[in-house]
C-alpha positions as CSV (number, residue, x, y, z in Angstrom):
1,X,0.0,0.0,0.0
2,X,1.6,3.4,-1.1
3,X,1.6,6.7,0.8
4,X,-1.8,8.1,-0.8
5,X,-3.5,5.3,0.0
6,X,-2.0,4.7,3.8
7,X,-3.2,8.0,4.4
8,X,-6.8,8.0,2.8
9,X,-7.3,5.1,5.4
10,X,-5.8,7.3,8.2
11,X,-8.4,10.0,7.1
12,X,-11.3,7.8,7.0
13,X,-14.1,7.0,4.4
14,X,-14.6,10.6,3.7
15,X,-11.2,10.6,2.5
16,X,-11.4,7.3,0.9
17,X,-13.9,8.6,-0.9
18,X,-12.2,11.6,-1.9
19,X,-9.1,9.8,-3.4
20,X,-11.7,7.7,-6.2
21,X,-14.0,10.4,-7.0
22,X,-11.0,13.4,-7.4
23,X,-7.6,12.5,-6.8
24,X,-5.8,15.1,-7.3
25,X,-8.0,17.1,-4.9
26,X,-6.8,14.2,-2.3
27,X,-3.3,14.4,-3.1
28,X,-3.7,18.4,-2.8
29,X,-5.5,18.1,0.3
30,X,-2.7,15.7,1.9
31,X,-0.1,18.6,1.6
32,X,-2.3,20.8,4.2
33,X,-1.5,20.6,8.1
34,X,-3.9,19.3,10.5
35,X,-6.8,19.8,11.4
36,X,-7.0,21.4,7.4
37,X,-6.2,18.3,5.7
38,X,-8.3,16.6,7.4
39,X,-11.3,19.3,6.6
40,X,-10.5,19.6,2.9
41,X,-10.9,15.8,3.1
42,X,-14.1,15.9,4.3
43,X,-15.4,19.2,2.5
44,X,-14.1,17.4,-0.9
45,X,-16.5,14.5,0.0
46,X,-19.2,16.7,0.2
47,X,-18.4,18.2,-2.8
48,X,-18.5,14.5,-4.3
49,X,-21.6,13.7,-2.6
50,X,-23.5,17.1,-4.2
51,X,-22.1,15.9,-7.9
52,X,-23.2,12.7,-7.0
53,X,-26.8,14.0,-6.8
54,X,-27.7,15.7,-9.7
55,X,-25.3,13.4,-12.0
56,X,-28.7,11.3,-12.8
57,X,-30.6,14.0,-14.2
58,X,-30.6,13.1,-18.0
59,X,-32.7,10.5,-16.9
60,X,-36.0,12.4,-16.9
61,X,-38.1,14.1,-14.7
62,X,-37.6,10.7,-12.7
63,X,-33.5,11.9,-12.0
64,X,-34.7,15.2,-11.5
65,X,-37.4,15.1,-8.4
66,X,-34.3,12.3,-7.5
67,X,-31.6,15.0,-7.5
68,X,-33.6,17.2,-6.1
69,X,-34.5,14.9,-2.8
70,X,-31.0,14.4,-2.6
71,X,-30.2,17.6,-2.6
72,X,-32.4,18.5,0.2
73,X,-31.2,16.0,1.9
74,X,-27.9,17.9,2.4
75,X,-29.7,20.8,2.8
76,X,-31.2,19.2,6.1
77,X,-27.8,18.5,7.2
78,X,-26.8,21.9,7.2
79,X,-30.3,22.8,8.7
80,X,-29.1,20.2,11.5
81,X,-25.6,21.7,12.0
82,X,-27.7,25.1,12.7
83,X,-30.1,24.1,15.5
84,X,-28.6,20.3,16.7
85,X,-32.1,19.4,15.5
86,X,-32.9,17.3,12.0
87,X,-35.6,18.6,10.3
88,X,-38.2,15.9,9.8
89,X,-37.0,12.1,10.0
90,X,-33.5,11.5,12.1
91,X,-30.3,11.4,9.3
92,X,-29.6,8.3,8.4
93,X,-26.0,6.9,9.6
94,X,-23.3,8.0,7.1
95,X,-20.0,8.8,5.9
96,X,-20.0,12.2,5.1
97,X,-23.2,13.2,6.5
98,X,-22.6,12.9,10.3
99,X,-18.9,14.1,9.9
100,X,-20.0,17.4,7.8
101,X,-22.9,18.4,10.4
102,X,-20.0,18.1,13.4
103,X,-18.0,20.5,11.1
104,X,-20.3,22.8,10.2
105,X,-21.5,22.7,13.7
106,X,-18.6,23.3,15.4
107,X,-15.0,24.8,13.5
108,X,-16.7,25.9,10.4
109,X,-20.0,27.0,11.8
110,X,-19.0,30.8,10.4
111,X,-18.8,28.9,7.1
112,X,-22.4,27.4,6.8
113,X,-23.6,29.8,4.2
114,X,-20.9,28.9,1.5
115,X,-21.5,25.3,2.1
116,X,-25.3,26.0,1.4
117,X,-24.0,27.9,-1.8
118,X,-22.5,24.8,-2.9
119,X,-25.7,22.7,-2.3
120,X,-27.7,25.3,-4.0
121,X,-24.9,25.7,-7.5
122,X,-26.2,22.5,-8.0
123,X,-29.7,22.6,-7.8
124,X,-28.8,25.3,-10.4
125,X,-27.4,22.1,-12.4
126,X,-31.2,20.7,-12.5
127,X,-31.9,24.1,-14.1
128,X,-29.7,24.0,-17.2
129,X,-28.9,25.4,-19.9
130,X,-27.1,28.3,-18.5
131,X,-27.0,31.8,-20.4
132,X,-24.6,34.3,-19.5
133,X,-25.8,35.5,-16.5
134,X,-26.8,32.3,-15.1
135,X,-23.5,30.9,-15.4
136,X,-21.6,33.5,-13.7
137,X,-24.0,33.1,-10.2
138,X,-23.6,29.8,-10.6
139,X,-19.8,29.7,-11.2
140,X,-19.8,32.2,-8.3
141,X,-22.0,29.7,-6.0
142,X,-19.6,26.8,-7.2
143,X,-16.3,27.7,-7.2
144,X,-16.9,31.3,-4.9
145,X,-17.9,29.0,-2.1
146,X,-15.6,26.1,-2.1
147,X,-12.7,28.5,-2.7
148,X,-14.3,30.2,1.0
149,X,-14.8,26.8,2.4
150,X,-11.0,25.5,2.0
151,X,-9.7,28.8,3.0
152,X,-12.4,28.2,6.1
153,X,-11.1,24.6,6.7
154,X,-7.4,25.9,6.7
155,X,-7.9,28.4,9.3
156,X,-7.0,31.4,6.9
157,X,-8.5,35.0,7.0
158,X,-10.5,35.7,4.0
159,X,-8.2,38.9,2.3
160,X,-9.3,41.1,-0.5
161,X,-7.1,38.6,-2.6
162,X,-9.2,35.6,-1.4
163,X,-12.5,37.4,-2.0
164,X,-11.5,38.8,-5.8
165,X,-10.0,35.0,-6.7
């Protein structure tokens, strides 16, 4: 077993996870100190899990409603994080789920409203095709928000660099 892969298992399934669906996010991630790395591990997973839930749309309005259940599921995490209630039915035991709402609960709890933006970029996904304008607030949701999330997860200050990147 090679380095990578001795240290997804340190990391846990989120990072496991991490290292299939984007691996060269993991092997980015592993060059940040604790507690970062470990946060970009899990934040990465979330980010797979999100892609994960509109990828089925093309199958109809079917993949759609789908996507969009998922979706909300995530949502109700975050909701979770908030008040240390679920909304509706208890979450269901898993990887990323239960790890995320202790994060965004606890160390990242400042950093809620970018991880909603992420949630909410792709339920701009079930609403494609994009023009112009569309695809900037969604580019902005996407890629905005997980830029703020990482620097979030690494403990850095959000400069007027950060902010125009």
């Amino acid at each position: 077993m090679g380095r990578a892969a001795a240290g997804a298992a340190d990391l846990g399934a989120a990072a496991a996870m991490l290292q299939t669906a984007d691996p060269a996010l993991f092997r980015a991630a592993l060059l940040a100190p604790e507690p970062g790395r470990g946060r970009l591990m899990l934040l990465g997973a979330f980010d797979v899990e999100l892609s994960r839930a509109v990828e089925r749309t093309a199958e109809g309005d079917e993949g759609a409603f789908l996507a969009a259940m998922r979706l909300q599921f995530w949502r109700d995490r975050l909701e979770e994080a908030a008040t240390g209630t679920s909304p509706g039915a208890p979450a269901p035991q898993h990887n990323v789920a239960g790890p995320l709402v202790a994060l965004m609960a606890g160390p990242l709890a400042g950093a809620r409203a970018d991880a909603a933006q992420l949630i909410e970029s792709r339920t701009r996904e079930l609403e494609a095709p994009f023009d112009t304008a569309t695809w900037a607030i969604w580019a902005e949701a996407r890629f905005g928000a997980w830029y703020r999330l990482a620097l979030a997860a690494l403990g850095r200050p959000m400069d007027a660099a950060a902010r125009a990147a």
